[in-house]
C-alpha positions as CSV (number, residue, x, y, z in Angstrom):
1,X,-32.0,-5.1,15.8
2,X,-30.5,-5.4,12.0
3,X,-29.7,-8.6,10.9
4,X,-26.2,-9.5,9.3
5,X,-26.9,-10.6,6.2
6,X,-23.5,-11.8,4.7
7,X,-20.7,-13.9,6.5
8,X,-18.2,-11.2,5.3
9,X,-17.0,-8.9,7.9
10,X,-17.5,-5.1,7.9
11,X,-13.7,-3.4,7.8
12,X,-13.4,-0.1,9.0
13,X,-10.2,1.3,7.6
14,X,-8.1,4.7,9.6
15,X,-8.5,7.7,8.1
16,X,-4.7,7.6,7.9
17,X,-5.6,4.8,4.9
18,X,-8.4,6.7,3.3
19,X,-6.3,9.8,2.8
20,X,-3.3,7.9,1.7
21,X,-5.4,6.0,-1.1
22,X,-6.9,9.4,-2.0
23,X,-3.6,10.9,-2.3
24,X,-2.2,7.7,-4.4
25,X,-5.3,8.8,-6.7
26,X,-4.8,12.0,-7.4
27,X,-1.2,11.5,-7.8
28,X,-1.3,8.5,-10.1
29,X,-4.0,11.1,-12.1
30,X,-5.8,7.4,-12.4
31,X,-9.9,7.1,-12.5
32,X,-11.2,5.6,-9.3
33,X,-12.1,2.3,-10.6
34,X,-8.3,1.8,-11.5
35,X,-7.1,2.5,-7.7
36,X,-9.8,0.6,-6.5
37,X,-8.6,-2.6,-8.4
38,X,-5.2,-2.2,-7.9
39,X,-6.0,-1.7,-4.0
40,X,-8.3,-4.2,-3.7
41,X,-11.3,-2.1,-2.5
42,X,-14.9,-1.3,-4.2
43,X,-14.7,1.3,-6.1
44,X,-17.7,3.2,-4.3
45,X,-15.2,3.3,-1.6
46,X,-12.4,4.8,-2.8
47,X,-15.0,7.4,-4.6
48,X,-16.5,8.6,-1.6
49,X,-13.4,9.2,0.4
50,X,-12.4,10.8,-3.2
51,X,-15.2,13.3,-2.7
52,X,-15.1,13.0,1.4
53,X,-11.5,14.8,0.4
54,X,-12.6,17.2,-1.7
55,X,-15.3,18.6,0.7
56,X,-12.7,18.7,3.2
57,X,-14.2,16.1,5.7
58,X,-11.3,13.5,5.2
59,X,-8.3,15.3,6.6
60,X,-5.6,12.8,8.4
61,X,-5.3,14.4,12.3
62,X,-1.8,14.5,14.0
63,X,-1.2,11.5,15.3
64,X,1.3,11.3,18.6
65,X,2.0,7.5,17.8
66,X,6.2,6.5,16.6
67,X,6.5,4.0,14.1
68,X,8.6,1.5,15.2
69,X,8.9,-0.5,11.8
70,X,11.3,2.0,10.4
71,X,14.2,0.7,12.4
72,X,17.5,0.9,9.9
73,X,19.3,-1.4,9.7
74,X,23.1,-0.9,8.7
75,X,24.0,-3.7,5.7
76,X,27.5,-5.6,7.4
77,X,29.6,-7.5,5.9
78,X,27.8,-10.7,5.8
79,X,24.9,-9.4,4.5
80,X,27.4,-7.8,1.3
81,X,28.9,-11.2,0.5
82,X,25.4,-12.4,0.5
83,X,23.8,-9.6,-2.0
84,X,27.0,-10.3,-4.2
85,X,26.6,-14.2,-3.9
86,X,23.1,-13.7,-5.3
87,X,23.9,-11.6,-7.4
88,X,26.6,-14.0,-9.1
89,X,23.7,-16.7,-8.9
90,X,21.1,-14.5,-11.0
91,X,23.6,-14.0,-13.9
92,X,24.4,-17.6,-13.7
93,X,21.0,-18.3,-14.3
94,X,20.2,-15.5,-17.1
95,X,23.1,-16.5,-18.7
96,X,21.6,-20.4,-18.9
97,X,18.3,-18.8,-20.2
98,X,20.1,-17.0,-22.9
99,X,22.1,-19.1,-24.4
C-alpha cells in the first residue's frame, strides 16, 4: 500500500488544460521554465506534456459538453452611464496625480 508522504494533494489536470498550456508555449515561442512560472506549475510538468505533444500522445478529444459561461451579455443603458461615470472618476484621479 504506498504511503502519502506530503499533505499536498495530487491534481490531475484535463487534457483540455495540458494542450491549452502547450499551445500557450509554443505560441509565446517562451522556454518551459517561463510558462511554468507564469502558470504556476513545475516545470517538469509543463515539459512532459511539451514532449507528450510532440509524440502525438496529448491530443484534446471532442468534447460534446456546452459552455455555459459564455452567456453575452448586451451593455444597457445603466451599465453606459456607469462605464462613463468611471471613466470621469479615473481622469479625475490622474489628473490629481499629475499635477
Amino acid at each position: 500500500m504506498p504511503k502519502i508522504l506530503s499533505e499536498e494533494r495530487v491534481v490531475e489536470y484535463s487534457t483540455e488544460f495540458k494542450v491549452r498550456v502547450v499551445a500557450l508555449a509554443n505560441q509565446l515561442k517562451v522556454d518551459t521554465t517561463t510558462i511554468a512560472n507564469i502558470i504556476g506549475l513545475h516545470p517538469v510538468m509543463v515539459y512532459r506534456w511539451r514532449q507528450e505533444s510532440r509524440e502525438g500522445k496529448l491530443v484534446e478529444k471532442p468534447s460534446r459538453r456546452i459552455s455555459m459561461t459564455k452567456i453575452t451579455k448586451i451593455p444597457s443603458q445603466t451599465d453606459d452611464k456607469e462605464i462613463r461615470r468611471l471613466k470621469n472618476r479615473l481622469k479625475n484621479c490622474k489628473r490629481r496625480i499629475i499635477s
